[in-house]
C-alpha positions in Angstrom: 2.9 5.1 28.1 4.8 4.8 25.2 5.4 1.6 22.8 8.6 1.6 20.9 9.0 -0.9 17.8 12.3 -1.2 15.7 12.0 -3.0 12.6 15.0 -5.0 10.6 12.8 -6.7 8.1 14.9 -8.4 4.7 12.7 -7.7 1.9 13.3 -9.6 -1.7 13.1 -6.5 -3.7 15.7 -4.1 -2.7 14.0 -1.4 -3.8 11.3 -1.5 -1.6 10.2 1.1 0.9 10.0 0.0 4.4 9.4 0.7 8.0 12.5 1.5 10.2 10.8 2.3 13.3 7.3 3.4 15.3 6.6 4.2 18.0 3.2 4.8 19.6 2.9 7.1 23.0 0.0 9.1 24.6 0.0 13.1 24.4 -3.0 15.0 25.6 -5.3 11.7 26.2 -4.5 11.2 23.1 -2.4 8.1 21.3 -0.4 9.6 18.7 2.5 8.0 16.3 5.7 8.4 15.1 7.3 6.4 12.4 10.5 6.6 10.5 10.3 4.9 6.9 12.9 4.7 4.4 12.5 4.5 1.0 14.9 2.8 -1.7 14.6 4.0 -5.4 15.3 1.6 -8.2 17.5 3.0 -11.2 14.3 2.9 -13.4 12.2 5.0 -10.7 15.2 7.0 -10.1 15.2 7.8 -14.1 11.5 8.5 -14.5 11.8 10.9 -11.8 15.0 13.0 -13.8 13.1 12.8 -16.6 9.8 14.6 -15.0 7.3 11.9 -14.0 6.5 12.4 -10.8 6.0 9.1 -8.1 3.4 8.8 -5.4 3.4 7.0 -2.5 0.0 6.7 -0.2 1.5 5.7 3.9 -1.5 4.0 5.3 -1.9 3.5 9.2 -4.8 1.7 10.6 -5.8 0.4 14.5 -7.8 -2.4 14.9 -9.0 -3.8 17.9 -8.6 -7.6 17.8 -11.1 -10.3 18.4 -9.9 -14.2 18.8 -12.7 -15.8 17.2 -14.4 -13.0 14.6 -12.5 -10.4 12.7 -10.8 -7.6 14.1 -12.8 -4.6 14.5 -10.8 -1.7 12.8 -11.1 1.7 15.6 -8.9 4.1 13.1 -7.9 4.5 9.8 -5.2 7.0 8.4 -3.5 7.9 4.8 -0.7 10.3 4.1 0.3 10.5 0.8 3.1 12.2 -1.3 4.0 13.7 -4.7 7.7 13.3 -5.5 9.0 15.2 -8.5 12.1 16.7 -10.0 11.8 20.2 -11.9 15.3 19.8 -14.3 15.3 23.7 -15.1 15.6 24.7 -11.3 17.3 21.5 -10.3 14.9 21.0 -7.4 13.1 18.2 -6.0 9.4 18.6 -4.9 7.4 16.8 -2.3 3.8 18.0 -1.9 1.8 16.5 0.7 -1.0 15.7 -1.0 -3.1 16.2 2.7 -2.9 19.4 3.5 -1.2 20.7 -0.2 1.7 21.6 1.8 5.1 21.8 -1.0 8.6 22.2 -0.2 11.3 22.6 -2.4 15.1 20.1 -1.9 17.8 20.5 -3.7 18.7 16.8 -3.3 17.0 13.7 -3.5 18.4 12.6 -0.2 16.1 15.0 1.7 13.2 14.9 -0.5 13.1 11.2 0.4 14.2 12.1 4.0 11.3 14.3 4.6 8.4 12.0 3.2 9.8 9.1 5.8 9.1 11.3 9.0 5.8 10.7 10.2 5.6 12.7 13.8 2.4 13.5 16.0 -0.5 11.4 14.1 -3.1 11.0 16.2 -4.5 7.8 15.8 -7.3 7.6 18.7 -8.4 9.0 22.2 -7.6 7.2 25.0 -11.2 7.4 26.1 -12.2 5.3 23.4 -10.1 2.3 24.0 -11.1 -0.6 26.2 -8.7 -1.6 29.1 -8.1 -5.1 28.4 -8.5 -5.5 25.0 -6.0 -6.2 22.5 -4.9 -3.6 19.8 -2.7 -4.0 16.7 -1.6 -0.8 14.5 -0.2 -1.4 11.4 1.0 0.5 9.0 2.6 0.1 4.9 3.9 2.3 2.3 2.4 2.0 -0.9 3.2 2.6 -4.1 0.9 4.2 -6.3 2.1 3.0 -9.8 -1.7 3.7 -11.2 -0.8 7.0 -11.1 2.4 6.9 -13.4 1.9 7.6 -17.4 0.5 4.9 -19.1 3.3 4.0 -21.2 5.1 2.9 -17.9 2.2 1.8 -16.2 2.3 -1.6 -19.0 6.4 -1.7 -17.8 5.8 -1.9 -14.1 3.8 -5.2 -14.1 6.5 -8.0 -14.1 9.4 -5.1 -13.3 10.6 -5.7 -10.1 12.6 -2.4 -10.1 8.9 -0.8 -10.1 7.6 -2.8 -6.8 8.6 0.2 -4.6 5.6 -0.7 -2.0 6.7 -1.9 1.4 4.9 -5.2 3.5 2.7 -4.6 6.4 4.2 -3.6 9.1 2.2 -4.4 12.5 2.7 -4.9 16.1 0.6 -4.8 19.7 -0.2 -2.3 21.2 
């Protein structure tokens, strides 16, 4: 069984990240997710980043199991999360998945961005644990963890829009 969503959301800040597409299927008793995201830097991220600061985004999936007259009961949670950064004296963009410490050099910021907004084969829960007919909803949102830039920008990203690089939730049934 697989479940495919395609997302078109408008967002008011341009700049956001967002969801382009998941899609949930069973592998190996197993329900695992794929998920194309997309991410849109704003010229003052953009210039942080030439200058050296490197940007972090946290991808955070999570199933729930819902429930019509009590909260939903959450079966699964999951975080990825990514180092973006630009090393001027080899001209090379570096994403580290903070996970697994896993870093790969780009020589453009096109696949830098391209490779953080794959998410392929995350397992999210065995089948065996889910109830036939119950109701499930996965969701997942790209955040943006401006906490972790300098400090002197940190007091710039509050009322900046160019700096509100997080995306909505994102959910559907599954």
């Amino acid at each position: 069984m697989v479940v495919v969503i395609l997302f078109n959301t408008a967002h008011a800040n341009e700049y956001a990240a967002e969801v382009k597409h998941a899609e949930t299927s069973v592998q190996n008793g197993e329900y695992i997710l794929a998920a194309d995201l997309d991410y849109h830097l704003s010229p003052q991220a953009n210039e942080a980043l030439q200058n050296g600061v490197p940007l972090f985004w946290t991808i955070k999936i999570k199933l729930q199991q819902q429930h019509d007259f009590w909260l939903n009961k959450t079966l699964s949670k999951q975080t990825l999360r990514y180092e973006l950064q630009y090393h001027a004296l080899l001209n090379m963009y570096r994403v580290r998945n903070e996970n697994t410490g896993e870093v790969r050099n780009f020589s453009t910021l096109t696949t830098a961005l391209n490779t953080m907004a794959t998410v392929r084969d995350l397992p999210l829960i065995a089948a065996k644990n889910l109830v036939a007919d119950a109701h499930y909803l996965v969701a997942i949102k790209v955040f943006f963890d401006d906490d972790a830039l300098p400090l002197p920008l940190q007091t710039q990203v509050i009322a900046n829009s160019q700096w509100k690089l997080s995306s909505d939730w994102t959910q559907w049934n599954f």
